[in-house]
N, C-alpha and C positions, 0 to 999 in steps of 0.2 A: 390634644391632651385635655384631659376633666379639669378643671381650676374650678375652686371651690370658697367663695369668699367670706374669710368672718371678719370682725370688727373686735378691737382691742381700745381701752382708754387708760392708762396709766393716772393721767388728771382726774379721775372719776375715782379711784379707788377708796375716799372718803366719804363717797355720797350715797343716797340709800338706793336701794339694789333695786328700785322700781326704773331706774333709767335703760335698764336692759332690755326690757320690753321694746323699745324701741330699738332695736338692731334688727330684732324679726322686721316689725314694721316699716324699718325703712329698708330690706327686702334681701336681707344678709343673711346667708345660711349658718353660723356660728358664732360664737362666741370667745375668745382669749378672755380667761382670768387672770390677771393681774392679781398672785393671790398675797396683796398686802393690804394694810389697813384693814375698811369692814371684811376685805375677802379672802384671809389668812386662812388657808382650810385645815389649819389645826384646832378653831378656835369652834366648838359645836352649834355656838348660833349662828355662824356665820355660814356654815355647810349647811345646816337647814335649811337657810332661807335660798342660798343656790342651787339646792336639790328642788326647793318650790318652784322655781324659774324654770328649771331646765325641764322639771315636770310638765309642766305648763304652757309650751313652747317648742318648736321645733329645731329648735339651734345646735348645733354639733358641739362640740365644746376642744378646747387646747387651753392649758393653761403657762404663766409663765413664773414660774417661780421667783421668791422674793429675793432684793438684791441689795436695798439700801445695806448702809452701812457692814456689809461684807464682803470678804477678800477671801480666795481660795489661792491664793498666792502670799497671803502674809507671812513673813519672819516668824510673828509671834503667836506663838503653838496655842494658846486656849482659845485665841480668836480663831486661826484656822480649823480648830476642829467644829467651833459652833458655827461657822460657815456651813463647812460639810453637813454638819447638823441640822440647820433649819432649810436644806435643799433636802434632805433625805425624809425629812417630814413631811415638807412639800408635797413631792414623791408616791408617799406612801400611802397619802391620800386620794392622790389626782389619778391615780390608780384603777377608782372607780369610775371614774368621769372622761377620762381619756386615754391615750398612748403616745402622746407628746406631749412635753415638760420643756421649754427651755430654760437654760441656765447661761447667767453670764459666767467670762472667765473672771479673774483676779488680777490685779493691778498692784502698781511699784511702788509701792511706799517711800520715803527717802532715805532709809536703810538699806531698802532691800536692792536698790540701783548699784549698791557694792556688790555685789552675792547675786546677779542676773540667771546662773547655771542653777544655783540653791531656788530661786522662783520659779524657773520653768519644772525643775523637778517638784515641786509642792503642788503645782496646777494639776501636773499628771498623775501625781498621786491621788490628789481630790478626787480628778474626774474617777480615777479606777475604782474608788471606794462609792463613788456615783453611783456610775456604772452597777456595781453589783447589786445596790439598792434599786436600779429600774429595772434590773432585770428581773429582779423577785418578784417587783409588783405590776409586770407587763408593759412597763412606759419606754421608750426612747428618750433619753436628758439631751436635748442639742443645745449643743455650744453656739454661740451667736458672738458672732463678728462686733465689735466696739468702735464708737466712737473717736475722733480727731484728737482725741489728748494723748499726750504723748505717753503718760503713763500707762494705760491699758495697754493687755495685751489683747492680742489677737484683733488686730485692727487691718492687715489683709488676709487676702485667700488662704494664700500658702501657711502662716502661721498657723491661723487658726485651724487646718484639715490638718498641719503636722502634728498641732497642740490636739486634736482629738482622734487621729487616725491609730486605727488598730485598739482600741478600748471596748469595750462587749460592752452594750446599753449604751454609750455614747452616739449620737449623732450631730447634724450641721444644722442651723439656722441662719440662712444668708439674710441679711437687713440692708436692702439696698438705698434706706434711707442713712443707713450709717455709713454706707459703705460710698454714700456722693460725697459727707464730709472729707474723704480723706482722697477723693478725684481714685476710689480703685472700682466705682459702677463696671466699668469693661472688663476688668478681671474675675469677678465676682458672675457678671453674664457668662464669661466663657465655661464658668465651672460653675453652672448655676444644677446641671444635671444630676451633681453630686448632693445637691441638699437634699435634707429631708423634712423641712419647714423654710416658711417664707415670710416675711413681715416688708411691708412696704409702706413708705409714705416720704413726704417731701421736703424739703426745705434747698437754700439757696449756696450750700455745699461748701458753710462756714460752719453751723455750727447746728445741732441736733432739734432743730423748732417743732417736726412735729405736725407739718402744714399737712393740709390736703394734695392729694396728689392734682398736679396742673399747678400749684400757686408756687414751687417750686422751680429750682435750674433742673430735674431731672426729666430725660427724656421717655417720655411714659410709653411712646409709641413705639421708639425699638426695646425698652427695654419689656414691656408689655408680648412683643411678638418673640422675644429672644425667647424669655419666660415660659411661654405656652408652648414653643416649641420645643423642650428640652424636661420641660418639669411637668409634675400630674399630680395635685392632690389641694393642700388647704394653702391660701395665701391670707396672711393674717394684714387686713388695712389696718393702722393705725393712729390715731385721732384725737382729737380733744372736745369732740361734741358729733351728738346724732347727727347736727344741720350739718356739721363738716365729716361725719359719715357719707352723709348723702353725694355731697359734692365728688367723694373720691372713691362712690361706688359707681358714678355715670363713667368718670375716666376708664376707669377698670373694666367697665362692657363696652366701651370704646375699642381698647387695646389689647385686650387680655383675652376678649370670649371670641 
């Protein structure tokens, strides 16, 4: 299989956009924008200076749409639509730049844990109204698997492919760094075939850290050859600095190429 590795920073997304240069340099074929803070691609100074980089540079590009404080599953209808909202702008942007957009799902507010059947229908509505939005502007929106809190949803396999299966523009983002918080790494390998995005990185399958791969409990080495043998395209590492890019691009030519 082709694997094709970029590098992502979440922790970076307030700092000035000269740190990107180093992802080439440290020998990574693309890029994940993280498009909040400076790299919100609504905002026209901020796409300038990412169209200067990417000009500049040989990087592929995927971006992830912004997440903080919204919910595509909330109760309450004007937050849920400007959810759907600042995705679909996202979107309509990264348009130009790519054809992978992930998006998280929506999570359980403490009203919404009465009305469980009323959230999963609001998530699928979102996504539909997604969906029509990437398909306008050529993107795939994948849905990415969550974290260990019990609130979110889509935190195994099965939910999240049932929460996104059958949606036009919708696809899967497996995070098998998320996916060790919650001990479902083996179920998420056995259906890794079905993604259509990857994000990878490490921690000690408590809580979301973020480490480099190897500083972690996951095992890079099956999960590495599971990976390569089932999947073909971009695996997104992600990180909290170049130096710990570096460290968790040697794993990844280790086990992965």
């Amino acid at each position: 299989m082709n694997l094709s590795p970029y590098f992502s920073s979440s922790a970076k997304v307030w700092d000035n956009i000269q740190w990107v240069y180093g992802i080439e340099e440290a020998g990574y074929a693309g890029w994940e924008i993280v498009a909040d803070g400076n790299y919100r691609l609504e905002q026209p100074g901020n796409l300038e200076k990412i169209r200067e980089v990417i000009a500049s540079t040989g990087l592929g590009i995927t971006v992830h749409a912004p997440y903080g404080d919204l919910n595509l599953a909330t109760l309450n209808d004007p937050i849920w639509r400007e959810s759907i909202r600042q995705i679909e702008v996202c979107i309509e942007h990264a348009g130009d730049l790519t054809d992978r957009v992930t998006i998280h799902p929506g999570y359980m507010a403490p009203a919404s844990k009465l009305l469980p059947q009323k959230v999963w229908e609001l998530q699928k509505e979102a996504l539909r109204r997604i969906g029509k939005c990437a398909v306008e502007y050529g993107v795939l929106a994948c849905l990415e698997n969550m974290i260990s809190q019990k609130e979110f949803l889509c935190r195994d396999a099965g939910e999240l492919m049932g929460m996104a299966g059958g949606i036009e523009g919708i696809g899967l983002t497996f995070d098998f760094g998320h996916a060790n918080t919650v001990g479902k790494v083996p179920e998420f390998l056995e259906n890794v075939g079905l993604a259509n995005h990857i994000h990878i990185h490490d921690n000690h399958g408590v809580s979301d850290e973020h480490l480099p791969l190897g500083a972690g409990t996951i095992d890079w080495k099956s999960v590495g050859r599971g990976i390569a043998a089932r999947y073909n395209g971009v695996i997104v590492i992600e990180g909290r600095s170049i130096e710990e890019a570096k460290k968790s691009l040697s794993v990844f030519t280790e086990f992965f190429l």
